[in-house]
N, C-alpha and C positions, 0 to 999 in steps of 0.2 A: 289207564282207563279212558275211555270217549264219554262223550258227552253229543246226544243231537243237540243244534242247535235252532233254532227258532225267533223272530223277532217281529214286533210288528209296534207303529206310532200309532200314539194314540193323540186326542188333544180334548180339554175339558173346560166350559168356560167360564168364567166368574160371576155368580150373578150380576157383581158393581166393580167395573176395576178396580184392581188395587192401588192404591194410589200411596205414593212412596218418595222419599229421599231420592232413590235413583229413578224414579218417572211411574207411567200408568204401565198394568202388566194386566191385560185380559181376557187371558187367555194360558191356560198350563198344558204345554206340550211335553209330550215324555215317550218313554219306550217301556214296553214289557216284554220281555224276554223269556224264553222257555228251556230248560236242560232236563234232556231225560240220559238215564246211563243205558248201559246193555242189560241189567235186569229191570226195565220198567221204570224203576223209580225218577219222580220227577219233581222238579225244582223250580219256582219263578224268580223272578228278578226283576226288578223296574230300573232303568236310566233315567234320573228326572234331573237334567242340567240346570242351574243357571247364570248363562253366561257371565252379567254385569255382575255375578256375586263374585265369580273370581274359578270358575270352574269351565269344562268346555261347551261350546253351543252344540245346540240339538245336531244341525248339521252333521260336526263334526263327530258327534256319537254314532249316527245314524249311518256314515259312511265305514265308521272305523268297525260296526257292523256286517255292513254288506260285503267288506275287503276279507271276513272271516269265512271258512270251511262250514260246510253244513254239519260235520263232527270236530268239536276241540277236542284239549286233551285240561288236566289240571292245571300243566306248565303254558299254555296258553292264557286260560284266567290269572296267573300271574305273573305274569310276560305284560299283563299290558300299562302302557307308558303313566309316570305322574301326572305327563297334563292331560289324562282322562280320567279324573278320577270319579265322576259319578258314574262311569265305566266301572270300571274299580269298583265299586259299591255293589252296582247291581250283577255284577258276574258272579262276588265270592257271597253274596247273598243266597242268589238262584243252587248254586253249588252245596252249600251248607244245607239248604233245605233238602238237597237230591241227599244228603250223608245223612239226613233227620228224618228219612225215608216216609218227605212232605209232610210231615206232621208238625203243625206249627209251636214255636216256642211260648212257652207258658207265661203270659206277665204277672207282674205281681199286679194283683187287685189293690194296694196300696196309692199306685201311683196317682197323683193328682194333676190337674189339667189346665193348663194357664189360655183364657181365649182371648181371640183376636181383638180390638177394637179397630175402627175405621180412624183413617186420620179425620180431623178438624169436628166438627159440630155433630157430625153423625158419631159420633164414640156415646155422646149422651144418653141416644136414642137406644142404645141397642144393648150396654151393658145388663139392663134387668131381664131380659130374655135369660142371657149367659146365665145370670146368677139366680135365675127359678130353675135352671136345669143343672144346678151344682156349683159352676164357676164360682171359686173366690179369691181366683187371680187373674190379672188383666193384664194386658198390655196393650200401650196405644202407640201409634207411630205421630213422631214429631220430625220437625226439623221440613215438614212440608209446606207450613203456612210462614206468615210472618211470626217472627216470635213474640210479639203483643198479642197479635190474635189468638194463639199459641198458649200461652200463659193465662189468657181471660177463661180460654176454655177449661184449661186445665182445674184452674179453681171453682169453677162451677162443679168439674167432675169430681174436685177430692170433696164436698161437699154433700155429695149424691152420694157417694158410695159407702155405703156400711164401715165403721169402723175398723172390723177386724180383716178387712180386705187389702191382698196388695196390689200393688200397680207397679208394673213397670213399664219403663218411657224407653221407645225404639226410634233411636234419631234414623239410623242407615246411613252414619258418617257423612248429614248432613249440617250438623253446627259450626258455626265458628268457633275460635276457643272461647273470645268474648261473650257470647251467648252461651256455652257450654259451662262456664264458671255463672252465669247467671241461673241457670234450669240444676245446677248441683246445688249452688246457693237455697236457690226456692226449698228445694227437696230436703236439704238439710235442716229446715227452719221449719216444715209442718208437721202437723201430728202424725197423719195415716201414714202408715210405712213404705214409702217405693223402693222394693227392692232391688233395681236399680235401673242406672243410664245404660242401653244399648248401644255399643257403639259411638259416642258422640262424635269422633271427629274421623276425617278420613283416613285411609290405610297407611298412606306415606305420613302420619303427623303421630305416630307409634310412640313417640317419644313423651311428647305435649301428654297424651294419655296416660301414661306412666304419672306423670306430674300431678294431673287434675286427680290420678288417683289415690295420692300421697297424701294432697293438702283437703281434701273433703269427705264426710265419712259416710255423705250417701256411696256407695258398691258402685264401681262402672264394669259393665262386661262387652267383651271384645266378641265381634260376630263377624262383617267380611275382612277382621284382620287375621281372624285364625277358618276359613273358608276350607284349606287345605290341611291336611294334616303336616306339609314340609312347614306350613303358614305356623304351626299349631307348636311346632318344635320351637321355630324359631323366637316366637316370642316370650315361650317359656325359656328361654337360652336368656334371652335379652331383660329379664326379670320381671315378668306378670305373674302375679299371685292372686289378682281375685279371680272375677268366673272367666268363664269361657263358655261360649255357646258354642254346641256340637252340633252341625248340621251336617248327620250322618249321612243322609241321601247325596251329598257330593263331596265331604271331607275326605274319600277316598279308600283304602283298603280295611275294612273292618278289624283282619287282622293284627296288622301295622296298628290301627287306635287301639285295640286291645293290647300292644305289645306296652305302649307311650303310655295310659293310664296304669298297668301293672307295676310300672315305677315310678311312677309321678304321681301321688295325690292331689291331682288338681282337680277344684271345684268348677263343676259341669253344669249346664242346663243344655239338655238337649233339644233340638227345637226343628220344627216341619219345614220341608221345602215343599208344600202342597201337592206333596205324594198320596196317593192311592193308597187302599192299605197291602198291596204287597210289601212295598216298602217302607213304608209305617209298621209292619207288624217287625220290621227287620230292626227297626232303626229302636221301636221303644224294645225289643229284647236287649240288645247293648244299653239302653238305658238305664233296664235294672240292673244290669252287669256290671257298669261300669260307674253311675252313679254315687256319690259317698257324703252329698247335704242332703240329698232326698228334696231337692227343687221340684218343681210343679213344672212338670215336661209342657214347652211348647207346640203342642199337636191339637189345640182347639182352635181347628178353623175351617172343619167341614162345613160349615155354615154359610159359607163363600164359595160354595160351589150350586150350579143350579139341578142338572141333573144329578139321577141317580145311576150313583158310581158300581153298583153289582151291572147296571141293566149294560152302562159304558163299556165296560170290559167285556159279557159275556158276547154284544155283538161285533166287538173288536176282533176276535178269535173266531166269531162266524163270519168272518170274508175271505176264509183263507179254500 
């Protein structure tokens, strides 16, 4: 069977950078992609790269696009290479939706929604928005200021926030181990529950992580060390048993993740590459699928975008 194909960049921009462990990001570029077969039926897909997380750049998407036929086939969509795997994502996406004959998957109404916080002093400011519109889980990024200033803030915040709320802390493999043993120390010693460390230490320090997650019983979960799914094997291979964040918009063959979750009960939080929701809607259907704590999906962070994302798209597709 054929597939037309179609493709078109998009880009959408933050209202406040992002401001992060690996630098300011403001600005989300991506691709959305179109398959229709020989009877009509049509399927989208989104490519939303990010490079520094461990996946390929838009470039490289965008070319390894235009290098394509204006008809694939299915061996095409899985033909294409591991180091594109937010490729990957968004073909067998688009594809599944053309076999779902476009009709979107059903989520569970259950699922709950973990929002964004801003690093440093603005997290303060912005959590009660979240949590008059349902949020009662958070996450803040650290690992971006000094860790004093870092830690003053922090206690202001578990202060602020409702008891029965959780937090979790998103270094982006920006701590040291020193400081990393100091922010699990904190965490292990307060009341409100942080469900846990994101990431603390870098991708090559896999080991050191293993360790810190041994000797303290706040939870650490690994996020650009499992980016890929070969990422994803491997450090289940090398003995990681707590979470693991699924960042399905570029972990790579949907598939392939469905095949590795069906034998391995490992504990997941899925969580947004500030996708659209074509690929949002893609990424939380394997969420209910493959999910098994019923964590509080990383996907509140519409709120960091300035336009509106229907009007983005529908003129994206009017330039053609």
């Amino acid at each position: 069977m054929f597939y037309k194909f179609e493709f078109h960049v998009y880009r959408r921009k933050f209202i406040i950078p992002l401001n992060t462990a690996h630098g300011i990001w403001k600005n989300r570029d991506g691709i959305i992609l179109c398959l229709s077969d020989e009877m009509g039926k049509v399927g989208w897909g989104e490519i939303a790269p990010i490079s520094w997380f461990g996946s390929e750049t838009l470039e490289e998407a965008v070319s390894f696009c235009k290098q394509l036929p204006q008809k694939i086939t299915q061996q095409d969509i899985f033909s294409i290479p591991e180091k594109l795997p937010a490729c990957q994502f968004g073909f067998e996406s688009a594809q599944e939706m053309v076999i779902q004959n476009n009709s979107a998957s059903v989520f569970s109404q259950n699922l709950t929604y973990s929002g964004l916080l801003p690093a440093g002093k603005a997290a303060l400011n912005q959590w009660q928005e979240l949590w008059e519109n349902g949020t009662n889980t958070f996450k803040w990024k650290i690992g971006v200021y000094s860790i004093t200033e870092e830690l003053s803030i922090f206690e202001l915040l578990i202060r602020e926030l409702p008891a029965f709320t959780k937090l979790r802390l998103d270094a982006n493999g920006g701590l040291s181990y020193d400081d990393a043993e100091i922010w699990l120390q904190k965490c292990d010693d307060i009341d409100l529950e942080v469900e846990f460390i994101e990431q603390p230490l870098s991708v090559n320090l896999f080991s050191q992580m293993l360790e810190l997650s041994r000797r303290y019983s706040t939870k650490i979960a690994l996020d650009e060390s499992v980016a890929t799914i070969k990422q994803l094997e491997n450090c289940y291979q090398k003995g990681w048993r707590e979470i693991f964040v699924i960042k399905a918009g570029i972990i790579g063959s949907p598939s392939r993740l469905r095949q590795f979750c069906s034998t391995h009960q490992i504990d997941t939080v899925f969580s947004s590459v500030f996708e659209t929701s074509i690929a949002r809607k893609a990424a939380l259907s394997l969420a209910v699928e493959l999910s098994h704590q019923k964590r509080a999906v990383g996907f509140g962070v519409n709120h960091y975008f300035a336009e509106d994302e229907e009007v983005c798209l529908e003129q994206l597709w009017k330039k053609t």
